[in-house]
N, C-alpha and C positions, 0 to 999 in steps of 0.2 A: 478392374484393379490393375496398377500399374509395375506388377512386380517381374512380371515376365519381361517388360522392356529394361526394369532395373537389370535380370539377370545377362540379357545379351549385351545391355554394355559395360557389365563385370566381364563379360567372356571375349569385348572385344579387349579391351584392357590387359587381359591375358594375353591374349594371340599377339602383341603389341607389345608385353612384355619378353614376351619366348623369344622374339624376332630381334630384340635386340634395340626398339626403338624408345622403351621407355616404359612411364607412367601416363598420370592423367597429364593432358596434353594441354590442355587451356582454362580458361575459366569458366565459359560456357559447359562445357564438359564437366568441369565440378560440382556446377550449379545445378547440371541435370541430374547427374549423379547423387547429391542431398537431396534435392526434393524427390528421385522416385523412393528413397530409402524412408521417407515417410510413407510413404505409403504402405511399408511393410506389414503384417498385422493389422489391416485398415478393418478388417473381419476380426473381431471381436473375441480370440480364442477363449474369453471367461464364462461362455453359454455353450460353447460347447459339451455336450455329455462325455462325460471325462470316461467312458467307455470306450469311446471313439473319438479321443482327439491323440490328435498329433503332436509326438512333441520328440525334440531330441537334445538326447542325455548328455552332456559332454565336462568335460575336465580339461584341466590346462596345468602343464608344471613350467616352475618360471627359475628363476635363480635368485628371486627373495617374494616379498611382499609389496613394493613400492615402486611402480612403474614412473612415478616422476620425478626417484632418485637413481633412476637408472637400470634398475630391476626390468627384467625380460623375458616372454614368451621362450621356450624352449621347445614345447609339445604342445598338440592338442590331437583330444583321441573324442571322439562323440560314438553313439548310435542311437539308430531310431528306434520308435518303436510308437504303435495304435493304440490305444489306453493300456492296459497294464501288459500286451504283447510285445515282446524284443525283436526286432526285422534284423535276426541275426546277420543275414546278406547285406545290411545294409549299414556298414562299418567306416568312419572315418578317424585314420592315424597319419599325422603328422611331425618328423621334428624340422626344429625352425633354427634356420643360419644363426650364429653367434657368435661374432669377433674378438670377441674378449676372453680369459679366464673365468670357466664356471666355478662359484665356491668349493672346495673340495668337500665340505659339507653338501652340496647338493649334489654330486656326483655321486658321494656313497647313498645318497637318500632314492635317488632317483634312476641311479645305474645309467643318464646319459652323459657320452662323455666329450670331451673337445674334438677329439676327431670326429667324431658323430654330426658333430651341429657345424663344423668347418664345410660340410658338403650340403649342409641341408639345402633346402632352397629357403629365398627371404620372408618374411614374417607377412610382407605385402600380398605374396603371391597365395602362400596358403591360406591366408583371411579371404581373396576371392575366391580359391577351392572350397572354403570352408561355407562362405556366403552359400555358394552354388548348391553344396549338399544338405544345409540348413533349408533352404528355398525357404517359404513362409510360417515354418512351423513353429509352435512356442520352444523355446530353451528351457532347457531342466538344470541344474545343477544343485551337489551337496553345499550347504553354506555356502550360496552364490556372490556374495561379496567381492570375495579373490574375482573370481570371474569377470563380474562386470565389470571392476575398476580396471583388470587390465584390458577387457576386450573396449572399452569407452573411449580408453584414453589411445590405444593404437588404433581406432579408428578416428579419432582427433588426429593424432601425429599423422600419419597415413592417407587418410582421406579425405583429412578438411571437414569432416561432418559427425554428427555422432552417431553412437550403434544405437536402434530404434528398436531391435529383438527386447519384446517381455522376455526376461528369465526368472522364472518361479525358482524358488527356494526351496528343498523338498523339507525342510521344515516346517512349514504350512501343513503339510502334510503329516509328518511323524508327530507332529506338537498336537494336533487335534483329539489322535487316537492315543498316543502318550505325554501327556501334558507334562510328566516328573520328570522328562528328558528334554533336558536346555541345551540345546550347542553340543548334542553327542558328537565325537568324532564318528569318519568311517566304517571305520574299524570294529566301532567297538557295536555300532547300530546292527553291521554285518554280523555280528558275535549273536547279538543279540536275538538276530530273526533267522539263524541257523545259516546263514551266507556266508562261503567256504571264502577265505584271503586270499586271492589269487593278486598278482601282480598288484602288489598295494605302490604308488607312489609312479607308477605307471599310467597314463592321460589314459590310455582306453581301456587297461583294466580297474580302475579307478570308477573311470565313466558307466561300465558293462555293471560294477557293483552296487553304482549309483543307480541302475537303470532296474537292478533286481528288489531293490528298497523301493525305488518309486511303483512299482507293480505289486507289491504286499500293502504299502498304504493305500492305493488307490481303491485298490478291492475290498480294504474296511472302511475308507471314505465310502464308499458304494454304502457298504449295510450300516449305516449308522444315517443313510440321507443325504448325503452330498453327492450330487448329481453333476455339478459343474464346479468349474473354478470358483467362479460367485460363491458357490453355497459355498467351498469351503474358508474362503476369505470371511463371508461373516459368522461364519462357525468358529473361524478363530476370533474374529472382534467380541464375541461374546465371551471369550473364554477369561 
């Protein structure tokens, strides 16, 4: 599997960035860089026993919804976790540089502010951090939509390639064992399975909330029969 070479020349890219000398340096270098990021997930995480697969939780806050009208990354907060266990040690929080004025609606929503994101570091570097602490694992997020469109398209602008990460939707999930609940928010799913609001609109307590939903559904995906991704995918196709 090719993802360990993918990850050393994310990490020389780094060391290259810290130094002052740049980005991706050529075109060879791009090229190899797209093609190991296929490689990603080349192992099948949908047979996995969802008891023991890996996957990590994550959330992103942005300053809207449209990354190709200018809308942008601000935070991303992840954690892992082995089927329905949190690897609470095992936490990523980022915010991301941002030149411009944050909506002041999104400042009261999200509590990050201009001087915050003036020192952050840039959007390129913590997407290789983030790469790095991702390694191969599946992506989780609540209504993963936001997610993937912005993580797609910065890694288009960014990287010349796109992002290759499955991210399941934990609505696969919650719809199976609660069919009557469409598009619940956060909030109110957290309400609902007795999950205390902690840092709502915050990437990593958002993510941490997300990741205590995903370990209640998995454990009733377990007692109703869904053993993997697969079974739960066409457990929803018959639904």
């Amino acid at each position: 599997m090719a993802f360990e070479p993918f990850m050393q020349l994310l990490r020389g890219i780094q060391g290259r960035r810290a130094q002052g000398i740049g980005g991706i340096q050529n075109s060879h270098q791009m090229a190899y860089l797209r093609h190991l990021q296929k490689e990603i997930n080349k192992e099948d995480a949908m047979h996995v026993p969802l008891n023991g697969l890996n996957v990590v939780v994550f959330d992103i806050e942005t300053t809207g919804f449209s990354p190709e009208k200018g809308d942008s990354i601000l935070s991303i907060g992840a954690i892992k976790m082995c089927g329905a266990k949190m690897l609470e040690e095992q936490e990523f929080y980022s915010l991301i540089q941002y030149d411009k004025e944050i909506p002041p609606n999104i400042v009261q929503l999200t509590g990050i502010t201009n001087e915050q994101v003036s020192t952050a570091p840039p959007l390129a570097d913590v997407l290789i951090k983030f790469f790095e602490f991702i390694g191969d694992s599946t992506l989780v997020a609540h209504h993963a939509t936001h997610e993937r469109t912005f993580m797609q398209f910065a890694s288009a602008k960014l990287f010349k390639t796109s992002f290759k990460h499955r991210i399941v939707d934990t609505s696969f999930l919650y719809k199976i064992i609660e069919p009557h609940f469409q598009n619940v928010a956060l909030e109110r799913l957290c309400e609902h399975n007795g999950i205390p609001i902690v840092d709502r609109h915050n990437a990593l307590g958002d993510a941490k909330m997300t990741a205590m939903l995903w370990s209640i559904y998995l454990e009733k995906s377990l007692k109703i029969g869904c053993e993997t991704l697969n079974d739960v995918y066409n457990y929803f196709a018959r639904m």
